[in-house]
Each structure stands twice: as structure tokens, then as C-alpha cells.
C-alpha positions in Angstrom: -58.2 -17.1 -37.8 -57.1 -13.3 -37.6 -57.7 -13.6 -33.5 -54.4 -16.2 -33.5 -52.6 -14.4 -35.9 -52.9 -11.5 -33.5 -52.4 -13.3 -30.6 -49.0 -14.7 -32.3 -47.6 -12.1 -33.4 -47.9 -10.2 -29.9 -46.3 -13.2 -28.8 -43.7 -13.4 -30.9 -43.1 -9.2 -30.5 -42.9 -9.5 -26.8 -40.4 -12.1 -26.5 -38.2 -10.1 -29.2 -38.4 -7.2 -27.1 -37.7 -8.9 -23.3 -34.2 -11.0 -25.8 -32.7 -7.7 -27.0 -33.9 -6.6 -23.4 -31.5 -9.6 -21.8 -28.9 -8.8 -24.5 -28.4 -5.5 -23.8 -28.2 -6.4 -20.1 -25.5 -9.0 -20.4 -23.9 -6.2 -22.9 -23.5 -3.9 -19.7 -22.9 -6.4 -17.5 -20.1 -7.1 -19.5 -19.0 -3.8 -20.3 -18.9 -3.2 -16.9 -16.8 -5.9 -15.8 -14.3 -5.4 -18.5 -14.2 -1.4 -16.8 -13.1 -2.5 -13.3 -10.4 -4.8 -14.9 -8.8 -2.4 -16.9 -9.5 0.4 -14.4 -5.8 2.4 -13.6 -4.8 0.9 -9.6 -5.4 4.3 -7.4 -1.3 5.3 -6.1 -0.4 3.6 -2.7 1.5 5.3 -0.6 4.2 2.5 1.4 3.5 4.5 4.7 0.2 3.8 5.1 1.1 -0.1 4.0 4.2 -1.3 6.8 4.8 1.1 10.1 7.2 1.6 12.2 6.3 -1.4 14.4 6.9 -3.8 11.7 10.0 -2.6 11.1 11.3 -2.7 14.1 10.2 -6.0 15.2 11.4 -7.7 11.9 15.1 -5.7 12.2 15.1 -6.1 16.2 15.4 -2.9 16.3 15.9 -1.8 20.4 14.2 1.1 20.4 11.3 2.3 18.1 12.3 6.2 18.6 15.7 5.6 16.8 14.2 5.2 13.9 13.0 7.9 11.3 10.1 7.8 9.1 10.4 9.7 5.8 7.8 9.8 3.0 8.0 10.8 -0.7 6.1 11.2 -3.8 7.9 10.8 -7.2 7.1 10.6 -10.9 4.7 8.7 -12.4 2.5 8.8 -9.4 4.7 6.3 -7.7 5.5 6.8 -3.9 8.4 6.0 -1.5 8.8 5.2 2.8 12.1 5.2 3.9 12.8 4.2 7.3 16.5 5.1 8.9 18.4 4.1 12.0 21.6 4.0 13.6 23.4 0.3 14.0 23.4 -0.1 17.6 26.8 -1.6 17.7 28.5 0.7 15.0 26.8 4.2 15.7 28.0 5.8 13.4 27.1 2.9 11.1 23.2 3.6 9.6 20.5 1.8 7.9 18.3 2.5 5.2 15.4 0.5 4.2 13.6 2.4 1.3 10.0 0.9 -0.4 8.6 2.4 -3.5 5.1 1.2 -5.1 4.5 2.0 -9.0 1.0 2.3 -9.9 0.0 0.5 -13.8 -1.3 3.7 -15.4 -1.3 1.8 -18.7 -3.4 -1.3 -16.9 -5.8 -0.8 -20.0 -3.1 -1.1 -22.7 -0.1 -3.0 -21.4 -1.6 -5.4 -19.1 1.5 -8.0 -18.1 3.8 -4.4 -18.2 5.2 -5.4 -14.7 5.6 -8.8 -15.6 7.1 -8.5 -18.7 9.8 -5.5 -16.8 10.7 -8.1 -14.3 11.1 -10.9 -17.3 13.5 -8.7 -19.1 15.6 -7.8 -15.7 16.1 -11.5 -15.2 17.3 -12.4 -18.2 19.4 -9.5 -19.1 20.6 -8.8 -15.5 20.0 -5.3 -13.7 23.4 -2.4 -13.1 25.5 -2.4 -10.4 27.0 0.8 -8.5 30.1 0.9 -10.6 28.0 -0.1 -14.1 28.5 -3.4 -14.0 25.5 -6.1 -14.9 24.4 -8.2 -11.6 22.3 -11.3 -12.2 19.1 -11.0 -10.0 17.7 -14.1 -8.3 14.0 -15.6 -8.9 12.4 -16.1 -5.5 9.0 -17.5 -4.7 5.5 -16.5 -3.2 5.8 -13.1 -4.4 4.5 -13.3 -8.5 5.5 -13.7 -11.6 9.3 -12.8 -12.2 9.8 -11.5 -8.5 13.4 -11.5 -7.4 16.6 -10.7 -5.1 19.6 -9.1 -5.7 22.7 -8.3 -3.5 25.7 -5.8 -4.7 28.4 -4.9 -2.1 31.0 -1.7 -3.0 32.0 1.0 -0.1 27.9 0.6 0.8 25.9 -2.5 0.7 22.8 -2.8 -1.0 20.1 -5.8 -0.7 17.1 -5.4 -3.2 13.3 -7.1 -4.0 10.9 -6.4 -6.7 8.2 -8.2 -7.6 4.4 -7.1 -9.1 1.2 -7.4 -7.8 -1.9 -8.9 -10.3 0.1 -6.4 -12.5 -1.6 -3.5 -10.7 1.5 -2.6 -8.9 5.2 -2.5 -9.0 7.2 -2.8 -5.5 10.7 -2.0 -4.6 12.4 -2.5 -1.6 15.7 -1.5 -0.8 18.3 -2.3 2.1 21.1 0.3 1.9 23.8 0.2 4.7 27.5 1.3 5.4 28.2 -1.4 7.7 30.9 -3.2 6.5 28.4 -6.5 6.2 25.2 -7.3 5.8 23.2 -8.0 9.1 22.2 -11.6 9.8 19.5 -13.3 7.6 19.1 -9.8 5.5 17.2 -11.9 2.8 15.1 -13.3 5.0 14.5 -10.1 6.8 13.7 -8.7 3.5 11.3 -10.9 2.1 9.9 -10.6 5.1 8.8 -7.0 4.8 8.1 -8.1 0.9 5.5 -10.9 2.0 3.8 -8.2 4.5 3.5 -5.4 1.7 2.4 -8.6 -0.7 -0.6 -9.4 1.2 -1.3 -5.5 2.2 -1.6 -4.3 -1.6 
């Protein structure tokens, strides 16, 4: 009679053991999972996203050693490419096409930040150059809340912003003296938004 009791019990022990075992597995498991999803994105710097070639092929631009590469590091660990040229009809007439990427350093705490940034631009409207409020345009395939906005004054200015899983924030900015936008600008753009998009 003792033998079983003894025999049960060890039972009994050993399968207590190998559950808390399994529990505290799952425990880091879970733990673990919960780290890479709340894990701050790493900066990106645009430069090493879209080159030179893309560029040019998407603005038909003749010759690739017209145009000028800078790059930029700003607050907040956020970086910026710009990318200038010369309009090859108006010379003295140049282009600017400027694409900053924000990093979510509160991923952890404020995970729809981006989101909820692009919500409040939409429904408020964003400022123009001479402080007035432009109403930006919802566009598709690039998030939640992504849009478009145009504003023409003595320089013309074409912009996209949309978030990525919330990780990241991208702005891209067309900024030109011509005295009109080039032909299908907004495709152009959401062009170099769709490549960046899939890159990030």
C-alpha cells in the first residue's frame, strides 16, 4: 500500500514540475514576442531606400549626372534624401524632391502614434505657405490615413505622407519654381511613395 502511494505521489510531483516547466516556457515565449513588437524601428536613412536611378527614370530625367544627391540627419533620429536638378526646358527653373523617414521611438507606448498624426491632419487640414489651412487628400495602398496635398504660391509644392505598420513615418516632398507642376506629378509621386512603401 505505501509502494503506490510512493509511486503516486512521484507521479503526481513529476508532472507538477514538467506544467510549471511548460508554463514558464510559454511565459517567455510570450514575453519575448511581446519584445520584438514593441521593440523601437532602428532610423532608416531614405538614401539607402530610393537611388538616383529611380529617380531619374520615374522624372525622365535625361541625364543622371544632373542630378544632386544630398543627405541629412535631423531630430528625433529622423533622416532626409533630397535629390535636385535643373528643368531641362527652364534652366534656370530647379527641382527639389526631398523624403524624410521618422522612426516610432514611443512604439512601446503610443502604438497607432503615426496613425492617429495622420487622422488629426485629415480632419483638421495641414498649413499652407502663407498660414492658411489646406485640406489633404486620402489616397490608397499606402496605410491607414496616408494622403496628398498640393499648395501653389511663388513655388509649387506637391506632398505624401503616410506610416508604415506604425514603425515609420514618411514624407515626401516635390518643391519646384516652375511656374506649373510637371505632367502627372501625383502619379510621379506616389510612385516614389509605393517604392519606399514596399522598401521599409
Amino acid at each position: 500500500m505505501k509502494t503506490i502511494k510512493i509511486t503516486l505521489l512521484t507521479v503526481l510531483t513529476l508532472v507538477s514540475c514538467q506544467t510549471k516547466k511548460d508554463n514558464v516556457q510559454e511565459s517567455e515565449t510570450v514575453e519575448i514576442i511581446n519584445e520584438k513588437q514593441t521593440t523601437s524601428p532602428v532610423s532608416v536613412n531614405p538614401c539607402d531606400v530610393i537611388q538616383k536611378e529611380e529617380i531619374v527614370t520615374i522624372f525622365s530625367i535625361p541625364e543622371i549626372s544632373s542630378l544632386e544627391q544630398f543627405e541629412k540627419t535631423n531630430g528625433e533620429d529622423s533622416k532626409s534624401c533630397q535629390f535636385i536638378w535643373n528643368d531641362t526646358v527652364e534652366i534656370r527653373k530647379a527641382n527639389q524632391v526631398t523624403i524624410t523617414i521618422f522612426p516610432n521611438n514611443e512604439l512601446a507606448t503610443r502604438p497607432s502614434k503615426f496613425t492617429d498624426m495622420l487622422h488629426v491632419d485629415l480632419q483638421k487640414g495641414v498649413m499652407g505657405f502663407s498660414g492658411q489651412v489646406i485640406q489633404p487628400v486620402n489616397i490608397d495602398g499606402l496605410g491607414t490615413n496616408a494622403y496628398e496635398v498640393n499648395q501653389k504660391s511663388n513655388q509649387l509644392l506637391h506632398r505624401i505622407k503616410f506610416q508604415k505598420d506604425n514603425k515609420y513615418l514618411v514624407e515626401i516632398t516635390f518643391n519646384s519654381n516652375l511656374n506649373n507642376f510637371p505632367d502627372d506629378i501625383n502619379k510621379k509621386m506616389k510612385e516614389i511613395a509605393k517604392f519606399i512603401y514596399l522598401k521599409i
